[in-house]
C-alpha positions in Angstrom: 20.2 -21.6 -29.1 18.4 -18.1 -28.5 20.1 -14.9 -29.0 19.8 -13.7 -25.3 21.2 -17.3 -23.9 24.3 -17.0 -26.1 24.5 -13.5 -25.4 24.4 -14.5 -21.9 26.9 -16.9 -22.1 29.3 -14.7 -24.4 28.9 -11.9 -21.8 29.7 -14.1 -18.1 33.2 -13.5 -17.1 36.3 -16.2 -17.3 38.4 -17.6 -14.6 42.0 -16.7 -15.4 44.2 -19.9 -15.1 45.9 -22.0 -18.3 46.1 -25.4 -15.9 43.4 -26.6 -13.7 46.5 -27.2 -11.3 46.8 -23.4 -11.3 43.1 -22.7 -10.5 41.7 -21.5 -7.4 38.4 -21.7 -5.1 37.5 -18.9 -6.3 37.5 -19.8 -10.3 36.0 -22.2 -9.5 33.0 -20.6 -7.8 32.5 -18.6 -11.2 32.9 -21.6 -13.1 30.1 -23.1 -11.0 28.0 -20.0 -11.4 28.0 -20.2 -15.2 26.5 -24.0 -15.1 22.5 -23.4 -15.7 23.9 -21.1 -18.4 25.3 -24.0 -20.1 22.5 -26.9 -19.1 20.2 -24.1 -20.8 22.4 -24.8 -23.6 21.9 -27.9 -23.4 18.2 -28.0 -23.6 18.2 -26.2 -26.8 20.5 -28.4 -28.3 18.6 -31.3 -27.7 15.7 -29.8 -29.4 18.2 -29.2 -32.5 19.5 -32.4 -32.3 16.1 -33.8 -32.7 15.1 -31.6 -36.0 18.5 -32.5 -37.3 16.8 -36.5 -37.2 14.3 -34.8 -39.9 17.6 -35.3 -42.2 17.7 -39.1 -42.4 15.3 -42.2 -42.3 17.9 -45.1 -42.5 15.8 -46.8 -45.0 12.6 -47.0 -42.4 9.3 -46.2 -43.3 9.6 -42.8 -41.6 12.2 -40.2 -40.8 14.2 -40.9 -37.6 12.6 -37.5 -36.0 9.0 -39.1 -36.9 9.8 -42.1 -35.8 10.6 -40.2 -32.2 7.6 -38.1 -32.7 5.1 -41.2 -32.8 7.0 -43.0 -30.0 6.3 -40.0 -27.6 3.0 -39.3 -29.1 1.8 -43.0 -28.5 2.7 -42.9 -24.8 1.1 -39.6 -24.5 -2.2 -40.8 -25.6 -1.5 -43.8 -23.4 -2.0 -41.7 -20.4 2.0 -41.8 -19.5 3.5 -39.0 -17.6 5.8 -36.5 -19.2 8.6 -37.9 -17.6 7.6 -41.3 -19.7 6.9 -39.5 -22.9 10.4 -37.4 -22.7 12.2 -40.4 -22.7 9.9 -41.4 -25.2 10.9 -38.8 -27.6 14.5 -38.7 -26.5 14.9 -42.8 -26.9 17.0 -42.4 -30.7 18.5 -38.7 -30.4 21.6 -40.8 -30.5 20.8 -42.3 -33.7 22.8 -39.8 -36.2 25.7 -39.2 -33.5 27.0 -42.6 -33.1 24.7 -45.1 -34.9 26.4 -48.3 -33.4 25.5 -47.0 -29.7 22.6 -44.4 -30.1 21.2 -45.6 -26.6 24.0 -44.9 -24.3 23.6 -41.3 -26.2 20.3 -40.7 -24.7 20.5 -42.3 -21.4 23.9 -40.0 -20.8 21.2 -37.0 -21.6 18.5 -38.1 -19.6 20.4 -39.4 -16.9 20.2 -36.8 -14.5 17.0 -35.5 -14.8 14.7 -39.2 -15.1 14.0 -42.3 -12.6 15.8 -45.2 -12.6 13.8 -47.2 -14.5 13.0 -44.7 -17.3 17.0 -44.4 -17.3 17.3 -48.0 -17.6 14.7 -48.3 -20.4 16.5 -45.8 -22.5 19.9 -47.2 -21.9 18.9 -50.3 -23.1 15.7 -50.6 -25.0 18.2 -51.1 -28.3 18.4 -54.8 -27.1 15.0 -54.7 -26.2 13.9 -53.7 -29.9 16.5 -56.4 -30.8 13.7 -58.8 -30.2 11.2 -57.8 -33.5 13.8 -58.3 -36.1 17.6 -59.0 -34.7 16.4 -62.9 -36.5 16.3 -61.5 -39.5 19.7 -60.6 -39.2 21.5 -63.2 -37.6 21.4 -62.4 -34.4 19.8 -63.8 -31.2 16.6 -62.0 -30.6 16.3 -63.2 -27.1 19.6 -61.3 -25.9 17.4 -59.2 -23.5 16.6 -62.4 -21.6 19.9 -61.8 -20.1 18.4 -58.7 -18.5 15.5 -61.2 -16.7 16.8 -60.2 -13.0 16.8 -56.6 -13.2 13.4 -55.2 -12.0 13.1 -52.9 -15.0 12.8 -56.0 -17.6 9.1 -55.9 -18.5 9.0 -52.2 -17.8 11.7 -51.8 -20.7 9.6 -54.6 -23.0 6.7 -53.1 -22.5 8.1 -49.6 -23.8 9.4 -51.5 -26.9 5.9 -53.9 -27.8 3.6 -50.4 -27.2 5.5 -47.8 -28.1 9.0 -48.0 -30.0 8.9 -50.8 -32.2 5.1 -49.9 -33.6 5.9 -46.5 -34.2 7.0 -46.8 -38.0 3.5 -45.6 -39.6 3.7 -43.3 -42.9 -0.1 -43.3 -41.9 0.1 -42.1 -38.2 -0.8 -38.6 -37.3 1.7 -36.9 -35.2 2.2 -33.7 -33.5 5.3 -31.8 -34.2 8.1 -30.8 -32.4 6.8 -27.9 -31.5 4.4 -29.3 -29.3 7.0 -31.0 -27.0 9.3 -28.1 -27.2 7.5 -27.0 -23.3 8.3 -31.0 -22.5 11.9 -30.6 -23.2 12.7 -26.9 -21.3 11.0 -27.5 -18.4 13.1 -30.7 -17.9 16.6 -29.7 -19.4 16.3 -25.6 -18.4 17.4 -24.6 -14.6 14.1 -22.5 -13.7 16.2 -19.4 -12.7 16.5 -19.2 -16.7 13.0 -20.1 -17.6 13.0 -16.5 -19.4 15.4 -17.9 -21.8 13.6 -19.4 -24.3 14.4 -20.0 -27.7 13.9 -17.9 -30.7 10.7 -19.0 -33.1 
């Protein structure tokens, strides 16, 4: 987070109540002030969530943050819009939080701020990807058929066959965080704080 943002947030005055039964209209007016304060926050923290990804690889060929990096950077090139290539890059940011559910992580994230369908892709291309190895570990590859109704089927198995599951190359050439940094504040930072960037 940036030195003026958490000075910001340090600085903004407190409602006074101990209960939420014992607040008023009027703390929580100030409460509601302080919100693009905090989904600033937010922004930044997903961009450290993301370097933290650097720390692990699971066993895969790449780190979990390259992994993310060459999913986003393979739509990109694909002509997708940044909306696409957010969730793109956001898909596993749940992956070192809560490794058994890592896509309800990201869709809670990107929830408010994507489409329908790219919500539904993130929130459940992990079944989707189930279908290039969940064989080969005794499970049923095909549980995304369960999903055929929903209109965002082939839109979510097309993210996985393009995009996620090829995107395990030690040889690939991928830009670096930095470069999606723009991406990820002009979705997740409320304009009236555009001037709060983050400290490089």
């Amino acid at each position: 987070m940036s030195d003026t943002l958490h000075q910001a947030a340090a600085a903004a005055p407190r409602a006074a109540f101990t209960s939420f039964e014992g607040s008023t209209a009027d703390d929580w007016q100030l409460i509601a002030s302080q919100l693009p304060v905090t989904q600033a926050m937010a922004g930044e923290n997903v961009i450290t969530q993301l370097r933290m990804l650097e720390r692990d690889h699971g066993g895969f060929p790449v780190s979990r943050l390259e992994h993310s990096l060459q999913t986003a950077a393979r739509a990109e090139e694909d002509g997708r819009d940044e909306e696409y290539v957010l969730c793109a890059l956001l898909h596993d940011i749940g992956d070192t939080l809560a490794p058994y559910n890592h896509p309800a992580v990201a869709a809670g994230i990107v929830k408010p701020f994507v489409s329908e369908a790219n919500h539904w892709m993130v929130e459940h291309h992990g079944i989707f990807q189930g279908y290039y190895f969940w064989h080969h570990i005794g499970m049923d590859r095909n549980t995304r058929d369960k999903y055929t109704d929903s209109p965002y089927y082939e839109y979510t198995e097309e993210f996985c066959a393009k995009y996620d599951q090829t995107a395990f190359d030690p040889d690939y050439t991928s830009p670096t965080l930095d470069h999606y940094e723009p991406l990820i504040r002009k979705f997740f930072v409320p304009d009236g704080l555009a001037g709060y960037q983050a400290d490089t």
